[in-house]
N, CA, C and O of each residue as an XYZ file, in Angstrom:
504
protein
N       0.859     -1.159      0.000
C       0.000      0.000      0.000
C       0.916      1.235      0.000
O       2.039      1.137      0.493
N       0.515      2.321     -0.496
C       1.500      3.499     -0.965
C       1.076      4.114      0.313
O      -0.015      3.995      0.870
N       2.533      5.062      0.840
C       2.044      6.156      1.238
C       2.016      7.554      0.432
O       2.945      8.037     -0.216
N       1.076      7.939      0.575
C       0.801      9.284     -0.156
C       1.209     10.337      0.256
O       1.729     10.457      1.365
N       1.017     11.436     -0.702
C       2.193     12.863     -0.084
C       0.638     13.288      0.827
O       0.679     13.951      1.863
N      -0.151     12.975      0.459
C      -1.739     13.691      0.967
C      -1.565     13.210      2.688
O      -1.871     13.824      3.709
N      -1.043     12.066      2.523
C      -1.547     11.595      4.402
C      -0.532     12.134      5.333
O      -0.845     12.084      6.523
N       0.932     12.775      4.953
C       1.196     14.127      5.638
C       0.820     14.921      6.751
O      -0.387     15.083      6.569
N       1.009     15.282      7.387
C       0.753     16.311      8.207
C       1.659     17.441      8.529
O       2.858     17.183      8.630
N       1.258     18.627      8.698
C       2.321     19.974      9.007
C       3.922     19.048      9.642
O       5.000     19.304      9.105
N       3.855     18.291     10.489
C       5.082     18.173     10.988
C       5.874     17.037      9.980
O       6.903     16.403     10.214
N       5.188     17.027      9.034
C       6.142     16.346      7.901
C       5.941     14.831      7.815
O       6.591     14.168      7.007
N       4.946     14.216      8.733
C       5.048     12.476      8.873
C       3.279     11.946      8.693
O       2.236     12.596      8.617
N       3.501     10.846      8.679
C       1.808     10.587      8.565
C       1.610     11.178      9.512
O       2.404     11.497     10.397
N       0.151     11.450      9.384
C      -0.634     12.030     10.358
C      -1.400     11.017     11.173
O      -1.619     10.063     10.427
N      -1.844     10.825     12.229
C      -2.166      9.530     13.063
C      -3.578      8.874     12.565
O      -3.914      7.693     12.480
N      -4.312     10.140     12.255
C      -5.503      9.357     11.314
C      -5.546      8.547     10.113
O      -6.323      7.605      9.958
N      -4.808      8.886      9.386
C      -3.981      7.983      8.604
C      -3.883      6.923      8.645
O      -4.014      6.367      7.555
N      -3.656      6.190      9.633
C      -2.986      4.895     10.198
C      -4.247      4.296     10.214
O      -4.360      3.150      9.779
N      -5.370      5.001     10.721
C      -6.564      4.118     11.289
C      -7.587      3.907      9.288
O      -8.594      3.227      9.090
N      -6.653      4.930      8.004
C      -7.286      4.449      7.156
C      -6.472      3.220      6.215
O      -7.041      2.611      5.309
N      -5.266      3.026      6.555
C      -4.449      1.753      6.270
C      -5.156      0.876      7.203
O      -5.306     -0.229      6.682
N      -5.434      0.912      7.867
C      -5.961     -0.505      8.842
C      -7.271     -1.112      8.254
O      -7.518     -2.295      8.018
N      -8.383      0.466      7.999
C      -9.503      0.142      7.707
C      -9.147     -0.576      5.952
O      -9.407     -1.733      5.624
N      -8.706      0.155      5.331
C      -8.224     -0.313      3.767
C      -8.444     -2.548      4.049
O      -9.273     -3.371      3.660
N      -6.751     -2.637      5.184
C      -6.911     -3.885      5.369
C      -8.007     -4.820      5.216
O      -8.289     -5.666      4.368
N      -8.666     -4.320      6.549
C      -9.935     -5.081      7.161
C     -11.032     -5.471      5.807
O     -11.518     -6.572      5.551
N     -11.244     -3.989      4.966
C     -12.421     -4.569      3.916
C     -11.556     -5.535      2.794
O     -12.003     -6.470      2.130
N     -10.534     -5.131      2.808
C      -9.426     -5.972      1.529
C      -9.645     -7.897      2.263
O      -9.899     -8.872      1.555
N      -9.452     -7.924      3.761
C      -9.724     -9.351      4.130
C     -11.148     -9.808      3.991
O     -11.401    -10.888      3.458
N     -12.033     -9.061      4.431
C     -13.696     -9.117      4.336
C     -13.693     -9.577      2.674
O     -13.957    -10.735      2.352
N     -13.365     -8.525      1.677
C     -13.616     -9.378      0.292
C     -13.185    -10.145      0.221
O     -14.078    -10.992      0.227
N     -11.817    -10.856      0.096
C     -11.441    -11.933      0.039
C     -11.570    -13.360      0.360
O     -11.284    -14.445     -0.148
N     -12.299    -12.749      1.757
C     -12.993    -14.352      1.941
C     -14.629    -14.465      1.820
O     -15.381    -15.381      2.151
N     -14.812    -13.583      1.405
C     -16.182    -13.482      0.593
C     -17.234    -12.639      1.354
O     -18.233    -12.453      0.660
N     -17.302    -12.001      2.746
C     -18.138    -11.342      3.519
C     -18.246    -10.059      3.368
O     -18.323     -9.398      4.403
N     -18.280     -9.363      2.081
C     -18.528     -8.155      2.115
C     -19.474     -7.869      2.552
O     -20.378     -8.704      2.561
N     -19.732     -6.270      3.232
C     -20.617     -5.805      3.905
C     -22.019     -5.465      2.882
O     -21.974     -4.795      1.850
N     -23.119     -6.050      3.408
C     -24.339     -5.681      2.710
C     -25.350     -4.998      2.775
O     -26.386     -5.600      3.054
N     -25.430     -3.253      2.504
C     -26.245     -2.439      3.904
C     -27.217     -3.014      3.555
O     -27.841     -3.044      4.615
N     -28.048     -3.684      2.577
C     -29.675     -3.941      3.215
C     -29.050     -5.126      4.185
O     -29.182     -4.902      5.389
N     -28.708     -5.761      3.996
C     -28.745     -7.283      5.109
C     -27.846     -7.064      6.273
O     -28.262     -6.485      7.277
N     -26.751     -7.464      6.183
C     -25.876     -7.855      7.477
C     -24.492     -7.299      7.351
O     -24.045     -7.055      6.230
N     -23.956     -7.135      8.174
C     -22.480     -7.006      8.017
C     -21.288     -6.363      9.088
O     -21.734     -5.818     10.098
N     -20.194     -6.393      8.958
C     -19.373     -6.347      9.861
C     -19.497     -4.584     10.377
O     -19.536     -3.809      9.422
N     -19.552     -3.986     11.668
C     -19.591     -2.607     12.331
C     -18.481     -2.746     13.125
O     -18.334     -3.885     13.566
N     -17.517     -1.803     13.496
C     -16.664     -1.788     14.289
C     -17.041     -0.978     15.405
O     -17.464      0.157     15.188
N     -16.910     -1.555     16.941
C     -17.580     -1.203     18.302
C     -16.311     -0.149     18.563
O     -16.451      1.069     18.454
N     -15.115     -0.763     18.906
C     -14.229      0.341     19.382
C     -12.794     -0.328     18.287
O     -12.549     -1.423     17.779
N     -12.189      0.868     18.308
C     -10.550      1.055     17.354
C      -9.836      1.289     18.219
O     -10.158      1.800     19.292
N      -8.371      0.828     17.760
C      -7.092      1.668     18.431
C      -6.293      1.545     18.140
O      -6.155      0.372     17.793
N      -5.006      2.402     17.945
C      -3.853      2.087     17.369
C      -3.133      2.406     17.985
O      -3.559      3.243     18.781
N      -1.488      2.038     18.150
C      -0.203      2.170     19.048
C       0.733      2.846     18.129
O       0.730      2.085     17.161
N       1.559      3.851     17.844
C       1.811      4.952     17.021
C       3.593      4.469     17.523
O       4.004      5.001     18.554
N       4.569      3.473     16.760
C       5.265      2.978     17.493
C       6.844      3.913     16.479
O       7.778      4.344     17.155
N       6.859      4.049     15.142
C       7.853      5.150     14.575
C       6.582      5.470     13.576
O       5.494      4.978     13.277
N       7.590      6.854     13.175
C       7.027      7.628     12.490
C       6.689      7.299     10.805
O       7.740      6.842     10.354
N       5.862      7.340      9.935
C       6.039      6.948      8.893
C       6.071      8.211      7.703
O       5.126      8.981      7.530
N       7.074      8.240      7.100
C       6.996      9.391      5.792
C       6.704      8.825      4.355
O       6.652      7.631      4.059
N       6.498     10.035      3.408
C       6.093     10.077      2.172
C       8.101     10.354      1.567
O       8.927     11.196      1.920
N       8.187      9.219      0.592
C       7.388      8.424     -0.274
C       7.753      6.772      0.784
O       8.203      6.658      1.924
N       7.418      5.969      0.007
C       7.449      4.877      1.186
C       5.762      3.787      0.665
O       4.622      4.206      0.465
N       6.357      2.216      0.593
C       5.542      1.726      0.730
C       4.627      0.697      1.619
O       4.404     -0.309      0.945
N       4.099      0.636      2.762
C       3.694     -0.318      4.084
C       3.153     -1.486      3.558
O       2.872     -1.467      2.360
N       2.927     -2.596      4.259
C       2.390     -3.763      4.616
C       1.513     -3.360      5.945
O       1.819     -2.759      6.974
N       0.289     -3.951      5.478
C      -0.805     -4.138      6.846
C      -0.749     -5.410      7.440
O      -0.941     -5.898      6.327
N      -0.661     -6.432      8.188
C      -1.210     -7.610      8.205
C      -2.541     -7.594      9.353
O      -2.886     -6.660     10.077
N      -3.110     -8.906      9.241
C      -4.236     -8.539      9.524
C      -4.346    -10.292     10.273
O      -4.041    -11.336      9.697
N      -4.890    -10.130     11.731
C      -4.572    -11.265     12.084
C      -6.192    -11.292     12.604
O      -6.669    -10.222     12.981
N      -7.073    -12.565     12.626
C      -8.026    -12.478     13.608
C      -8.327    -13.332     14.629
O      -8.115    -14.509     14.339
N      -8.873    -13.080     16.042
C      -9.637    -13.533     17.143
C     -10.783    -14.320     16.873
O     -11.700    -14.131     16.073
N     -10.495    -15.565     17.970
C     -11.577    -16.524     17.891
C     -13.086    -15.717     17.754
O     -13.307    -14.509     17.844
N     -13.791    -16.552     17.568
C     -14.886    -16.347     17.392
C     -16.315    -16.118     18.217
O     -16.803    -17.075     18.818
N     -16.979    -14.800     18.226
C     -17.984    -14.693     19.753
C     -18.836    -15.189     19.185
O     -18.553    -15.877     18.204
N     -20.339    -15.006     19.631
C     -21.638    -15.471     19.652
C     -21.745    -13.882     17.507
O     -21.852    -13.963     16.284
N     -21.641    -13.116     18.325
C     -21.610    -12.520     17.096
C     -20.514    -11.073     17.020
O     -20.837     -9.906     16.797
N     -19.483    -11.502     17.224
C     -18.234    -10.276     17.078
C     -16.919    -11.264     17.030
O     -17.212    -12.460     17.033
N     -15.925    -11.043     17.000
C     -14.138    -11.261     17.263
C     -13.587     -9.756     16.775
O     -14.075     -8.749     16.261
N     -12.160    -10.249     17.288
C     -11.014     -8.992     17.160
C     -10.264     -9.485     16.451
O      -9.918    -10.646     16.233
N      -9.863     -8.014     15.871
C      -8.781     -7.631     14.486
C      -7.894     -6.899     15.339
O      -8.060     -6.029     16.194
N      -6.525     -7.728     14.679
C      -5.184     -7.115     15.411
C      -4.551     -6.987     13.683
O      -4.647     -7.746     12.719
N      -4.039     -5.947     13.834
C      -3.084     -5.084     12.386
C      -1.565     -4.676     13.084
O      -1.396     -4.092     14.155
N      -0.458     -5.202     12.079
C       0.457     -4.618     12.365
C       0.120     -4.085     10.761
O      -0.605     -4.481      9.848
N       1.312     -2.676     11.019
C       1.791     -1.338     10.221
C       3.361     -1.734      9.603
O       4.138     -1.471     10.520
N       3.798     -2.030      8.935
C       5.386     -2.095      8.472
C       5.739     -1.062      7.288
O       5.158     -0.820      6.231
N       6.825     -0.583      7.824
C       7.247     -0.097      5.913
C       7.912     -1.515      5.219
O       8.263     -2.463      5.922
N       8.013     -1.508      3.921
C       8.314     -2.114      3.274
C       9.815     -1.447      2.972
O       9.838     -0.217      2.942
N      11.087     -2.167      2.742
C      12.690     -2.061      2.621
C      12.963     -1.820      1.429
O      12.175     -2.229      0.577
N      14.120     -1.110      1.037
C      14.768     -0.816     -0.029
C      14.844     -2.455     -1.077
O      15.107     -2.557     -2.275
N      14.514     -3.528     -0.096
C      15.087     -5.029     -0.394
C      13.751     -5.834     -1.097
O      13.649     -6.907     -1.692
N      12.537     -4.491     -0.624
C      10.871     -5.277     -0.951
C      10.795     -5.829      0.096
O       9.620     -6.174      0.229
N      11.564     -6.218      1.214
C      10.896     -6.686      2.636
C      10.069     -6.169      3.617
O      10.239     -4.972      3.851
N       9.315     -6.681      4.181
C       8.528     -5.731      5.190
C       9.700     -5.310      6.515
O      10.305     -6.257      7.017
N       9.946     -4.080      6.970
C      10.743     -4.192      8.526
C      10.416     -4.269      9.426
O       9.852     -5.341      9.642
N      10.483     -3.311     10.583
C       9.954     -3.449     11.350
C       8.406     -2.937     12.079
O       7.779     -2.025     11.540
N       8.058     -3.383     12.908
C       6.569     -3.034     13.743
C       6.525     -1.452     13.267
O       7.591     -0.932     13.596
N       5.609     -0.465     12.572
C       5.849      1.189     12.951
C       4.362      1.624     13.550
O       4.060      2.762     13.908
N       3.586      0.569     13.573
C       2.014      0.894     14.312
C       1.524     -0.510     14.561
O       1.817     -1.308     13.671
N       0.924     -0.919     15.455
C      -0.282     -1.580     15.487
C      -1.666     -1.542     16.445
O      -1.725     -1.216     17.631
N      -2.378     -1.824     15.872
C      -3.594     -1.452     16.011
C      -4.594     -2.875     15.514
O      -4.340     -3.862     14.824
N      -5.927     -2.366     16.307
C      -7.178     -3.310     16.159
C      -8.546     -2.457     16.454
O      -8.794     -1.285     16.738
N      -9.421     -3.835     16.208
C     -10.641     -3.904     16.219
C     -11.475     -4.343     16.918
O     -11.115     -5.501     17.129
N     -12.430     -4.156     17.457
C     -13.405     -5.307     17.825
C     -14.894     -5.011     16.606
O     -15.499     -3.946     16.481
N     -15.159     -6.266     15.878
C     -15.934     -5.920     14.976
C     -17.042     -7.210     15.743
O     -16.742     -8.249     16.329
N     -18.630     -6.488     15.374
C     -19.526     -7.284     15.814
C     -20.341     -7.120     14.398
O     -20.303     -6.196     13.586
N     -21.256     -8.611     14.388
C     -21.686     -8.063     13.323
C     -23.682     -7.750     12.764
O     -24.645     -8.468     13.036
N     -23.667     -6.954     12.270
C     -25.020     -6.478     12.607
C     -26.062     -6.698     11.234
O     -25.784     -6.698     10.035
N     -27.134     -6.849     11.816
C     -28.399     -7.068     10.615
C     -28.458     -5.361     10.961
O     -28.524     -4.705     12.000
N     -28.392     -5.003      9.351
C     -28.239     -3.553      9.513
C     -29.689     -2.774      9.353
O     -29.846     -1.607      9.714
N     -30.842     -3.677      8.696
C     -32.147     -3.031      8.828
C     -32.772     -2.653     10.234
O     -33.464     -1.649     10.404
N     -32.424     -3.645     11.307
C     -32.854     -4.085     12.126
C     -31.930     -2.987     13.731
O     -32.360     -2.633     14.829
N     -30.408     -2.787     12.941
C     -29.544     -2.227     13.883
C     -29.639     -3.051     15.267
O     -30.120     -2.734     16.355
N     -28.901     -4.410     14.750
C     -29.230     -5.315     16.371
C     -27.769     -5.924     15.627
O     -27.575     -5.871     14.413
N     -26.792     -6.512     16.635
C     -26.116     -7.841     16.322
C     -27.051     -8.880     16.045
O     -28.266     -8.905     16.236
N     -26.157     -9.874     15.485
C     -26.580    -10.927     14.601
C     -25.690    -12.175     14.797
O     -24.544    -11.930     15.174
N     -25.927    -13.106     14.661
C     -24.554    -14.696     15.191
C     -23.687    -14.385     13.685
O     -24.414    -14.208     12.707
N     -22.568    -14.331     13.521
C     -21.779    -14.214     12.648
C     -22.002    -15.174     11.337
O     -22.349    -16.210     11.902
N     -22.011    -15.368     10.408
C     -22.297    -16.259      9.102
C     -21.163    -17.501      9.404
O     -19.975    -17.252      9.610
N     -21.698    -18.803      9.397
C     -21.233    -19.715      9.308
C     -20.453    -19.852      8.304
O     -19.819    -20.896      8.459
N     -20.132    -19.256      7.210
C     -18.831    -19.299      6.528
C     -17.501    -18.176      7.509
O     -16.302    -18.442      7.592
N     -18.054    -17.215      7.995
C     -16.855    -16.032      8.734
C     -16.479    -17.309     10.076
O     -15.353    -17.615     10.467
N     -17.425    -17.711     10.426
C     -17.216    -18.559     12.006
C     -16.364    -19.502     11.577
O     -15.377    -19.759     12.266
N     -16.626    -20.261     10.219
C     -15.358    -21.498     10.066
C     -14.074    -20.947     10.033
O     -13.123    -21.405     10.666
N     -14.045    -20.205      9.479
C     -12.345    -19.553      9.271
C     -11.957    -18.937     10.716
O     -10.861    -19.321     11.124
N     -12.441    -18.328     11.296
C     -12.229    -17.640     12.414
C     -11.781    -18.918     13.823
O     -11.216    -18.573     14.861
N     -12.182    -20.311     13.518
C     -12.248    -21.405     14.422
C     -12.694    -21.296     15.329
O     -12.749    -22.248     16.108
């Protein structure tokens, strides 16, 4: 994922909000992939609370790695843990420069109630 000259801030480095839209980027990039995109008439993943740990600074130009790890499985929620990396002159990811999570529950969105998670998200999640 690029960093952009836009996610900047006056003191010259990402700006901390930033971080929480690389994370979010992640989260829907894993949601498609294993097929649970969010569906506003029906159901889908809401995030209850965020947070991120702001561990070095990240500048423009520069390209990161998100990874995206998830928590067993509730009645209808688990947690998303994200590490932040830049990526090396070598194409390697280095070291830790944020991480951050989620707790996502997931909701019948007509209804605005949680919902038991879809038996395809619950198998993967174990």
């Amino acid at each position: 994922m690029p960093i952009r000259w836009g996610d900047m801030d006056a003191m010259g480095h990402v700006n901390n909000t930033v971080y929480f839209r690389y994370i979010e980027q992640a989260r829907i990039s894993w949601f498609d992939r294993i097929g649970c995109a969010p569906d506003p008439s029906g159901h889908g993943p809401v995030i209850v609370n965020a947070h991120c740990s702001f561990i070095k600074q990240l500048k423009y130009p520069g390209e990161i790695e998100v990874t995206t790890l998830v928590g067993p499985a509730g009645r209808s929620s688990f947690e998303m843990t994200h590490e932040i990396r830049l990526i090396g002159a070598d194409g390697m990811p280095g070291p830790v420069y944020a991480e951050g999570g989620a707790k996502v529950v997931w909701v019948d969105f007509p209804s605005e109630k949680s919902t038991p998670l879809p038996d395809q998200l619950r198998a993967l999640l174990g």
